[in-house]
N, CA, C and O atoms as a GROMACS GRO file, in nm:
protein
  404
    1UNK      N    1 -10.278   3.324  -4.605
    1UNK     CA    2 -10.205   3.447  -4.625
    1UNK      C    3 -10.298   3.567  -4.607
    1UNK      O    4 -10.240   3.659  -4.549
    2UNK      N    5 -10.406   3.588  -4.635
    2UNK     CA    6 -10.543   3.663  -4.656
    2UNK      C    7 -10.509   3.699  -4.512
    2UNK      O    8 -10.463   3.811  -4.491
    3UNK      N    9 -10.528   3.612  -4.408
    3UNK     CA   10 -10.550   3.587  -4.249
    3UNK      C   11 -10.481   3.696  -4.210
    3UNK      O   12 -10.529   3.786  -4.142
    4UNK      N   13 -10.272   3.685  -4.290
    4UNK     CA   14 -10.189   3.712  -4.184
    4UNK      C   15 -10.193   3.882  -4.233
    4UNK      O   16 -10.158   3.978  -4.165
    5UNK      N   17 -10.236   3.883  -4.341
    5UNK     CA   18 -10.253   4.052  -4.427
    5UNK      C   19 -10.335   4.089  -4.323
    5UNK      O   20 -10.302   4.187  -4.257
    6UNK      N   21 -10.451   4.020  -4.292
    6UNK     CA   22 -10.575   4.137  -4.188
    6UNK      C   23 -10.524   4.142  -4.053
    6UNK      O   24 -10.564   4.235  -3.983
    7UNK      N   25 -10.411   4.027  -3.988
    7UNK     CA   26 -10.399   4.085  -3.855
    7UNK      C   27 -10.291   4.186  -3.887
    7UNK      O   28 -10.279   4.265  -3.794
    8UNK      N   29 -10.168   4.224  -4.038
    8UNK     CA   30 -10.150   4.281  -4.029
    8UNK      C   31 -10.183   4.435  -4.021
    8UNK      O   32 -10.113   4.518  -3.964
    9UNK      N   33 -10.288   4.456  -4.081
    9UNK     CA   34 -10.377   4.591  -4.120
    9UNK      C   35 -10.404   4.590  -3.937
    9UNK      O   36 -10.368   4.686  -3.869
   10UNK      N   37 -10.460   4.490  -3.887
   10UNK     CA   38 -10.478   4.552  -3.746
   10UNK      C   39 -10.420   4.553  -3.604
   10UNK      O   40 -10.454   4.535  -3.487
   11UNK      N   41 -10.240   4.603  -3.730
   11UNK     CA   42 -10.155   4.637  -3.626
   11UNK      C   43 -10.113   4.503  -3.517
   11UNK      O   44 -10.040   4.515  -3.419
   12UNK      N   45 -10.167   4.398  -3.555
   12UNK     CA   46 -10.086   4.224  -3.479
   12UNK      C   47  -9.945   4.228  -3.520
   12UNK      O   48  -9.904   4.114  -3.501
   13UNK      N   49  -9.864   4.290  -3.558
   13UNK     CA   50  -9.754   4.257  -3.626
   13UNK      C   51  -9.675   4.398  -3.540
   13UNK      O   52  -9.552   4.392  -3.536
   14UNK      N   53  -9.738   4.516  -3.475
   14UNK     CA   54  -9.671   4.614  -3.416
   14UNK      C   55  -9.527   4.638  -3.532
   14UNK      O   56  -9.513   4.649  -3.654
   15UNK      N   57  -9.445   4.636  -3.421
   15UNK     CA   58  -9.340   4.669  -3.514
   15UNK      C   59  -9.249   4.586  -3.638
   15UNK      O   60  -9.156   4.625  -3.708
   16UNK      N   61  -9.328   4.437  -3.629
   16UNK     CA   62  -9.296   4.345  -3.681
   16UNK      C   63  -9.351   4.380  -3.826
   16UNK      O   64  -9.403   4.486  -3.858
   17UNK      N   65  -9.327   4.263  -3.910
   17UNK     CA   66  -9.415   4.291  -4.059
   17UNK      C   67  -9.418   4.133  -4.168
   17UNK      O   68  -9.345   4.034  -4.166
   18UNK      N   69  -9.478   4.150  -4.211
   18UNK     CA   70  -9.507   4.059  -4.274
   18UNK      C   71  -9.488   4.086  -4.452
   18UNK      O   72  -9.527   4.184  -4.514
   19UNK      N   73  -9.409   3.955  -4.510
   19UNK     CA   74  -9.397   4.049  -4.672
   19UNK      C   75  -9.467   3.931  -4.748
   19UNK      O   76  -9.445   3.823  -4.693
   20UNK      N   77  -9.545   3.925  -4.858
   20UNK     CA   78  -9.561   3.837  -4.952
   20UNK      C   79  -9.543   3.900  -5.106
   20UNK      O   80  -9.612   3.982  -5.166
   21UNK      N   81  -9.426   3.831  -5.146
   21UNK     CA   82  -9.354   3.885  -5.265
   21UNK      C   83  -9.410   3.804  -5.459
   21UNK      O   84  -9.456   3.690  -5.455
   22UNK      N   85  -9.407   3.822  -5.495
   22UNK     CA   86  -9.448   3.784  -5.645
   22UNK      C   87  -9.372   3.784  -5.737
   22UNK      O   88  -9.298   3.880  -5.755
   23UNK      N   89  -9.370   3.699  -5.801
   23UNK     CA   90  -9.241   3.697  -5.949
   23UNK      C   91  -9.351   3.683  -6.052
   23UNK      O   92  -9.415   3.578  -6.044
   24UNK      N   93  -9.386   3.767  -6.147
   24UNK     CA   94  -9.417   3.712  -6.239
   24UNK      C   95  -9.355   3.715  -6.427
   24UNK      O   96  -9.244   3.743  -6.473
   25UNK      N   97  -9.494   3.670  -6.499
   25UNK     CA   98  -9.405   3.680  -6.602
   25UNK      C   99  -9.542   3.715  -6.738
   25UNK      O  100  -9.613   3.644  -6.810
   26UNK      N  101  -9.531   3.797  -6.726
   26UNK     CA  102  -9.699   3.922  -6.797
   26UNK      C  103  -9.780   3.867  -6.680
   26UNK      O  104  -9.735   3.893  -6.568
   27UNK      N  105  -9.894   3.794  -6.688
   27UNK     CA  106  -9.989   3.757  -6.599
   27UNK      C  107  -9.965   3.645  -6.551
   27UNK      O  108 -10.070   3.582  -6.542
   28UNK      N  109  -9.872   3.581  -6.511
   28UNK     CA  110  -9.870   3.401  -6.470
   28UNK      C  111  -9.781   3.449  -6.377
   28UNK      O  112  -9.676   3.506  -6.408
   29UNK      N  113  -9.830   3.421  -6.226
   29UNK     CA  114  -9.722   3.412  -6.138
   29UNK      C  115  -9.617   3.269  -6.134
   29UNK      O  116  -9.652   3.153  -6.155
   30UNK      N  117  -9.495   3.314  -6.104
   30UNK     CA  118  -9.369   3.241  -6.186
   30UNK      C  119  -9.272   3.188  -6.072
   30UNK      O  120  -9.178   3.110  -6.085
   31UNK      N  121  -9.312   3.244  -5.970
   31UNK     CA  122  -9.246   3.217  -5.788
   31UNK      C  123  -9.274   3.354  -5.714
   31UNK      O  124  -9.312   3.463  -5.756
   32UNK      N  125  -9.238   3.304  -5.576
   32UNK     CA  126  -9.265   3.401  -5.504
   32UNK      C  127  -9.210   3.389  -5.369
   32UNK      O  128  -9.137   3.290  -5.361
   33UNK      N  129  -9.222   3.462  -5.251
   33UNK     CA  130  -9.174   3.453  -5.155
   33UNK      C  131  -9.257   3.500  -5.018
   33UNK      O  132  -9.339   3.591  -5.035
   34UNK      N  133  -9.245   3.453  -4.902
   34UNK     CA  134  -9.327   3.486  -4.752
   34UNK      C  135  -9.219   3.460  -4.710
   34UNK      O  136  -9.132   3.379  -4.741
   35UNK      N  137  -9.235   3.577  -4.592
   35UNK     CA  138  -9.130   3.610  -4.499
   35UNK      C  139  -9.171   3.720  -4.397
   35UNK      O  140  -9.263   3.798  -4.423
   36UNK      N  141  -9.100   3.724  -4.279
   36UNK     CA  142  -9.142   3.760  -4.155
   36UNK      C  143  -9.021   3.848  -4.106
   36UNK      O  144  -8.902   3.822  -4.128
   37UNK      N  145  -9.071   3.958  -4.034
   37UNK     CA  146  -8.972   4.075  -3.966
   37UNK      C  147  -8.966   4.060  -3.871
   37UNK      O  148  -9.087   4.045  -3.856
   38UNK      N  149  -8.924   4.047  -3.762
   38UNK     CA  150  -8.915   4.030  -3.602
   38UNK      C  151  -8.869   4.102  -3.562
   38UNK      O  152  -8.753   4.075  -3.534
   39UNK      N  153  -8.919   4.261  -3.524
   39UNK     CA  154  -8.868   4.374  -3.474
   39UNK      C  155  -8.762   4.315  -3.291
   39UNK      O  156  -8.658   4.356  -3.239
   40UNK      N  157  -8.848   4.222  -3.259
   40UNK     CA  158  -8.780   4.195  -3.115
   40UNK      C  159  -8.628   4.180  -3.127
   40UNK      O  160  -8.546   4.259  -3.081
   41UNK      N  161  -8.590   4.028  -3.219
   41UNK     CA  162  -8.456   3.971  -3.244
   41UNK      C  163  -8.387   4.096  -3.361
   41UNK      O  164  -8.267   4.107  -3.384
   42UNK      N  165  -8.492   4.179  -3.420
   42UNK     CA  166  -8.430   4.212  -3.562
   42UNK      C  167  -8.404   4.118  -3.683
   42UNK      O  168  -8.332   4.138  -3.781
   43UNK      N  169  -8.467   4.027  -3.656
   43UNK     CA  170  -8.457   3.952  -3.744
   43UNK      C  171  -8.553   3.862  -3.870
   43UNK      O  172  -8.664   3.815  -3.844
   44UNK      N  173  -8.500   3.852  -3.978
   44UNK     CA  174  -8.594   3.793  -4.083
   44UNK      C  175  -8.623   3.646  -4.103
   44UNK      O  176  -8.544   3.554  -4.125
   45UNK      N  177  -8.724   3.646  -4.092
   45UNK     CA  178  -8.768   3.444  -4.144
   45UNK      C  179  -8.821   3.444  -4.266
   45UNK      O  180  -8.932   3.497  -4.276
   46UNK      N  181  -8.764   3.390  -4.377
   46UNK     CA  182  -8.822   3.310  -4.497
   46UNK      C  183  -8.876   3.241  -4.429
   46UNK      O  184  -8.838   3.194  -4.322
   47UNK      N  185  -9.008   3.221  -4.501
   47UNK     CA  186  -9.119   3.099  -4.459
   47UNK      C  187  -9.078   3.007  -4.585
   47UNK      O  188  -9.031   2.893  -4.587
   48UNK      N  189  -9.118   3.108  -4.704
   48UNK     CA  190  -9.119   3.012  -4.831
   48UNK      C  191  -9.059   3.066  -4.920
   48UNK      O  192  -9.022   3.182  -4.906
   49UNK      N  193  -9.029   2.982  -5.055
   49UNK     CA  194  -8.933   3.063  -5.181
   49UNK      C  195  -8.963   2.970  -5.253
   49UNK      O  196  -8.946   2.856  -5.209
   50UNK      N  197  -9.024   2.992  -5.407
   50UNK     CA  198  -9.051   2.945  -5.441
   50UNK      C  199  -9.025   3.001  -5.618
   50UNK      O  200  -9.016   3.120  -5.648
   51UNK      N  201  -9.015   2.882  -5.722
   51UNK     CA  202  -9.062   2.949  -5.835
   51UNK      C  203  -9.103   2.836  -5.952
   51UNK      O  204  -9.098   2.718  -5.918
   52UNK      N  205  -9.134   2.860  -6.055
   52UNK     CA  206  -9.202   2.749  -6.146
   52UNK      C  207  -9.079   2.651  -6.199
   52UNK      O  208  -8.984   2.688  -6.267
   53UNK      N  209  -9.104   2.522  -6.155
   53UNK     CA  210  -9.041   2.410  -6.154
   53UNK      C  211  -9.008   2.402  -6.325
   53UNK      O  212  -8.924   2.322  -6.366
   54UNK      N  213  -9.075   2.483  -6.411
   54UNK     CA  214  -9.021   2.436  -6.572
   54UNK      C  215  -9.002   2.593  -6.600
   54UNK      O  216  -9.044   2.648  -6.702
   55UNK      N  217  -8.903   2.686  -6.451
   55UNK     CA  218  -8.851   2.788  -6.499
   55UNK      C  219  -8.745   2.810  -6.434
   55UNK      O  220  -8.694   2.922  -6.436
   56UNK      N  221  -8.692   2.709  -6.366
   56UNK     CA  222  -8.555   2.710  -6.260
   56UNK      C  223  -8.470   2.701  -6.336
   56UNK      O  224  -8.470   2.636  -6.441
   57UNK      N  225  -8.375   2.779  -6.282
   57UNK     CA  226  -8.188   2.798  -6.361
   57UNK      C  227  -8.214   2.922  -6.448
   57UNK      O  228  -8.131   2.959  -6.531
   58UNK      N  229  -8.327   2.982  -6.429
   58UNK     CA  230  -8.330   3.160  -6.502
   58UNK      C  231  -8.277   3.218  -6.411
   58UNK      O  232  -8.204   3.307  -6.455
   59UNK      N  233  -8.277   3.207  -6.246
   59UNK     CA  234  -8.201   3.323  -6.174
   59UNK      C  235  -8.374   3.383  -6.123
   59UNK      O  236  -8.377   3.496  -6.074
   60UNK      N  237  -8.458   3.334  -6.131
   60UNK     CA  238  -8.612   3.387  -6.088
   60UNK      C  239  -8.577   3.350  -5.915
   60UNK      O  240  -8.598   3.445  -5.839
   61UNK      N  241  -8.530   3.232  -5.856
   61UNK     CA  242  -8.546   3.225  -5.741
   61UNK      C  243  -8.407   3.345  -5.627
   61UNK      O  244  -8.412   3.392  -5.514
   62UNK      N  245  -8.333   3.347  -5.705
   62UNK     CA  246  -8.193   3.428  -5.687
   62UNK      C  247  -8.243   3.562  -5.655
   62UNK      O  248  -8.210   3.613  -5.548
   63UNK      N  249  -8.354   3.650  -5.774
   63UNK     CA  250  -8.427   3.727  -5.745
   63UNK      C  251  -8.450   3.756  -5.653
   63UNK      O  252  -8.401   3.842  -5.579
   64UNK      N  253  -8.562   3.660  -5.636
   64UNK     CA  254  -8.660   3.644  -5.513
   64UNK      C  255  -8.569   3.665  -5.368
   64UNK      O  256  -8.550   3.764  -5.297
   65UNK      N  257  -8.544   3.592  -5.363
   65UNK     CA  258  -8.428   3.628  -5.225
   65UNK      C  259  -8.360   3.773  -5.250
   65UNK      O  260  -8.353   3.856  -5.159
   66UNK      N  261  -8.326   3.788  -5.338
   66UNK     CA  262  -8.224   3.934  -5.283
   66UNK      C  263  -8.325   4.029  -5.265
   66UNK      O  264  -8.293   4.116  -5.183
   67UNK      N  265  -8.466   4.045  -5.328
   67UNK     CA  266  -8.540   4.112  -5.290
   67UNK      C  267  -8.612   4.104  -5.110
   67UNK      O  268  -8.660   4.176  -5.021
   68UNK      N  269  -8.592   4.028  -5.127
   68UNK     CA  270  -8.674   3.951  -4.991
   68UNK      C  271  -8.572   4.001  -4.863
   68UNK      O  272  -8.609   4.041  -4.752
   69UNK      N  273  -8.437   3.987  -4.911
   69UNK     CA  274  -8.342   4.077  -4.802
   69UNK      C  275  -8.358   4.211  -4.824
   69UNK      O  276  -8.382   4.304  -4.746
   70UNK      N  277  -8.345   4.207  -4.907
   70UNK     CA  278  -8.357   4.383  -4.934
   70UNK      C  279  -8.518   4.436  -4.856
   70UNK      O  280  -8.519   4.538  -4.787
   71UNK      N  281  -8.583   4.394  -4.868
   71UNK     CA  282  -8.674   4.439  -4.787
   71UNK      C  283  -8.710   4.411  -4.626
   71UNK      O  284  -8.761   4.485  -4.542
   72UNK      N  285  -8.661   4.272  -4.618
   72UNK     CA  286  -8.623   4.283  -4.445
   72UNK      C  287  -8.500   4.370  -4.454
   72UNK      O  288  -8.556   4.471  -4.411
   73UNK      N  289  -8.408   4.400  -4.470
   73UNK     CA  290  -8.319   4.530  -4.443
   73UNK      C  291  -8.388   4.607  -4.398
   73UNK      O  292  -8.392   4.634  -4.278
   74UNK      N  293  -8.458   4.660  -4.486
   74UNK     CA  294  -8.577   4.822  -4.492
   74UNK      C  295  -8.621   4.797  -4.357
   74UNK      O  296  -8.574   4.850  -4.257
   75UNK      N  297  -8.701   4.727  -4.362
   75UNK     CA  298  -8.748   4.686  -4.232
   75UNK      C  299  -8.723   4.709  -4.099
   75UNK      O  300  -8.785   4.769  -4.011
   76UNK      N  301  -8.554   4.610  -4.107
   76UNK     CA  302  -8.535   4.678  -3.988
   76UNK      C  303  -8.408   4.804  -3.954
   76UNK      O  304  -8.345   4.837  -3.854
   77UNK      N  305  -8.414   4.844  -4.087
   77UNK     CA  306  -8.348   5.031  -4.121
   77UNK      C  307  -8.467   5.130  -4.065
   77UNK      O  308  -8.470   5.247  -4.026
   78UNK      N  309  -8.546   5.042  -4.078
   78UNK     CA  310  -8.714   5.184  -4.029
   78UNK      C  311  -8.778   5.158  -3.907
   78UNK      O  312  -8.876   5.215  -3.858
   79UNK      N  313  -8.709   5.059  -3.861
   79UNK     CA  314  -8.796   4.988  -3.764
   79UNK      C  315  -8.700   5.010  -3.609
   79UNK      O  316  -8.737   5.054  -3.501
   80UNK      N  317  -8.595   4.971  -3.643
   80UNK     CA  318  -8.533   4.980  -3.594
   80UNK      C  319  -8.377   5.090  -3.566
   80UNK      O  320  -8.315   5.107  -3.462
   81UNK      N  321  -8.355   5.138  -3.683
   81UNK     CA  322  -8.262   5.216  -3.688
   81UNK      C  323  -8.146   5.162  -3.692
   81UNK      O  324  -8.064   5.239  -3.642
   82UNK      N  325  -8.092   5.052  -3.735
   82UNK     CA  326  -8.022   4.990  -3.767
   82UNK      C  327  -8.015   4.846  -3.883
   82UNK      O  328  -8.116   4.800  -3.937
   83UNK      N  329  -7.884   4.796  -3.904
   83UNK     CA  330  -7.898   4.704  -3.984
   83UNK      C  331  -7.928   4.545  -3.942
   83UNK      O  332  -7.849   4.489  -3.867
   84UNK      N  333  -8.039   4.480  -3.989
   84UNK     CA  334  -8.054   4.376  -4.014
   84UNK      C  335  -7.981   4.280  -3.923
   84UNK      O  336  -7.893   4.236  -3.998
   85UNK      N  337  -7.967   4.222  -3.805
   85UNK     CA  338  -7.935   4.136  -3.737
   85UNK      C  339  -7.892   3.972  -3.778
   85UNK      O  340  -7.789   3.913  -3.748
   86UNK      N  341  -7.996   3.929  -3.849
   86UNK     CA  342  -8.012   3.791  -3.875
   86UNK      C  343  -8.106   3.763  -3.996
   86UNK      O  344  -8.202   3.834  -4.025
   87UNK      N  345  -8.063   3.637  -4.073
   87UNK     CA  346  -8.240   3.588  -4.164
   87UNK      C  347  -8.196   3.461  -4.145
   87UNK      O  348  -8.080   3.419  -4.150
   88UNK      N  349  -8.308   3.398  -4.119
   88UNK     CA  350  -8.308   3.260  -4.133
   88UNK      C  351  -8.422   3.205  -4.249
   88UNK      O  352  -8.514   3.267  -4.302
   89UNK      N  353  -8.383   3.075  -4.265
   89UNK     CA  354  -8.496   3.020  -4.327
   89UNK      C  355  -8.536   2.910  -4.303
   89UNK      O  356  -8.456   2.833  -4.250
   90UNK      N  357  -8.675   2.862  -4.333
   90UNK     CA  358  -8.732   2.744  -4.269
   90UNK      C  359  -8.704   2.638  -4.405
   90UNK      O  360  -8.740   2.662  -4.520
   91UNK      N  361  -8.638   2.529  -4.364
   91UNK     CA  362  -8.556   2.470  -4.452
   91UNK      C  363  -8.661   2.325  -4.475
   91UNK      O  364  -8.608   2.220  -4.440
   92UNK      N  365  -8.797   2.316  -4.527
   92UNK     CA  366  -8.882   2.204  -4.523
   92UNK      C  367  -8.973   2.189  -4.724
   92UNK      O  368  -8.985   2.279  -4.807
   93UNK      N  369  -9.002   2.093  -4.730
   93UNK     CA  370  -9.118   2.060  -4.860
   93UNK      C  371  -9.220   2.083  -4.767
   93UNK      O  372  -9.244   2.007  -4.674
   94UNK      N  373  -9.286   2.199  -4.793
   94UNK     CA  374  -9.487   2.166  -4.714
   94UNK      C  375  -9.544   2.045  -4.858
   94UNK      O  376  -9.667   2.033  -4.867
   95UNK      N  377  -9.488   1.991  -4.925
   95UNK     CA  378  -9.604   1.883  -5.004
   95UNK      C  379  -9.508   1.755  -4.961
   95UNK      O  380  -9.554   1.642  -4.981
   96UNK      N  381  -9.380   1.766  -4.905
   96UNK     CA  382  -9.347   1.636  -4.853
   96UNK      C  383  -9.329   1.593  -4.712
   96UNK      O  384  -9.267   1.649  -4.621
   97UNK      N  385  -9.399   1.479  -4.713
   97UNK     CA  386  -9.400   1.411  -4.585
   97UNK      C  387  -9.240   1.366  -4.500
   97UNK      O  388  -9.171   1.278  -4.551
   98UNK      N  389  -9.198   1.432  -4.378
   98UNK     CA  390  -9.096   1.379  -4.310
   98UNK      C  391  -9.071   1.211  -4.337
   98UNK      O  392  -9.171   1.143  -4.360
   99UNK      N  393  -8.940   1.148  -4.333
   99UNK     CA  394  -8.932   1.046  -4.310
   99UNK      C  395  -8.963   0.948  -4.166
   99UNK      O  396  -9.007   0.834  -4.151
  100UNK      N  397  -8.931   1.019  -4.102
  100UNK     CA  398  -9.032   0.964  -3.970
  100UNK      C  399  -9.176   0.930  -3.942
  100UNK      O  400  -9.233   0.845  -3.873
  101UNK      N  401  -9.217   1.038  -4.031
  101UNK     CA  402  -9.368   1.064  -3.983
  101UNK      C  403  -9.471   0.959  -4.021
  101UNK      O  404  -9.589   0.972  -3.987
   0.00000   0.00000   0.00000
């Protein structure tokens, strides 16, 4: 994430953007979210969404997403001058292995 912050600072992302979002709860991060702007399509990619497995059914991950639109909106309200095209999301476990594989 460190990586995708510095090519953003040096403008790799042009009109695109990159968000990494935080839930917390005083000092313990509690879930969070990565996600991607695609000035080309107008469109948003969730990478990830996430929140603490012995804090689900508070509405913390529900959060997370409406914020996460709400800011690809912005995005492409400033970016583009219009509303929001598309969001998708990448629908995978990164700690679980495919059944094929």
């Amino acid at each position: 994430m460190q990586r995708y912050l510095r090519h953003k600072r040096g403008s790799f992302y042009g009109r695109s953007n990159y968000h990494i979002l935080l839930a917390t709860q005083g000092d313990r991060i509690v879930g969070g979210s990565v996600s991607d702007y695609l000035a080309e399509p107008n469109a948003g990619v969730i990478e990830f969404l996430f929140s603490a497995p012995s804090l689900r059914g508070q509405g913390i991950g529900k959060a997370l997403l409406d914020e996460t639109e709400r800011v690809l909106e912005r995005d492409a309200r400033e970016r583009r001058g219009r509303r929001l095209f598309a969001i998708v999301a990448e629908m995978n476990d990164p700690l679980r292995a495919p059944a094929n594989a």
